[in-house]
N, C-alpha and C positions, 0 to 999 in steps of 0.2 A: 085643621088638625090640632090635638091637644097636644100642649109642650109637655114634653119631657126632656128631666135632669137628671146628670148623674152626680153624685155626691159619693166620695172615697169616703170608706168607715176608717180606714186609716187616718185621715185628714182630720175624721170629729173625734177619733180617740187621741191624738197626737193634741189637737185642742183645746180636749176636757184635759189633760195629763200634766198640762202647762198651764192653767187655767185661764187660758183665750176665749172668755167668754160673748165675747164682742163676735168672735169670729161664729162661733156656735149659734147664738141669736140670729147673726144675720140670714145664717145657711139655713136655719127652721123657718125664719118669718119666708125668704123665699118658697122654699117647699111651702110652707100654707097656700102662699097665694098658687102656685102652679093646683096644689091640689083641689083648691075654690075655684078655679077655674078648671076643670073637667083633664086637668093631665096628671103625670105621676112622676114620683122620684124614683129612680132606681138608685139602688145604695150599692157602690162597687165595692167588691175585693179586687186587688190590687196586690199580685204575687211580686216575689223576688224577680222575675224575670219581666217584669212590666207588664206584663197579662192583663187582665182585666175580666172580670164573670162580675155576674150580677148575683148579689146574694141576696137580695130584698127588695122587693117593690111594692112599694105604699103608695095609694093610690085611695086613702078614706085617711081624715082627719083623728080615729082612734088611733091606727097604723103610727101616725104621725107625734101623737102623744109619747106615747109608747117607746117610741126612739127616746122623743126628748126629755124622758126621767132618766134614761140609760146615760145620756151625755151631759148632760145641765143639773147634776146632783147638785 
């Protein structure tokens, strides 16, 4: 079965905001490989009350770019 991850947009906005880009890198090189291997990131919201919904699932290395101009300016 193909892996799937979840990744808080909170986590990669709090990241780029502080400019953790060690942490940033890491979390895209993983999602590539999940994605080159046939599985997908879901990118969480993450409410006040601990919730959790999925607001984006990238599952194509465009998808995946796409993110990383948004976080990795």
């Amino acid at each position: 079965m193909p892996e799937v991850i979840q990744i808080s947009k909170s986590d990669l906005a709090g990241a780029r905001d502080i400019g953790n880009r060690e942490f940033l890198e890491t979390t895209f090189n993983k999602a590539e490989e999940v994605i080159k291997a046939g599985g997908s990131v879901h990118l969480m919201q993450v409410f006040s009350d601990a919730s959790k919904e999925i607001a984006d699932v990238l599952d194509n290395l465009d998808q995946l770019a796409h993110f990383k101009t948004i976080y990795l300016r």
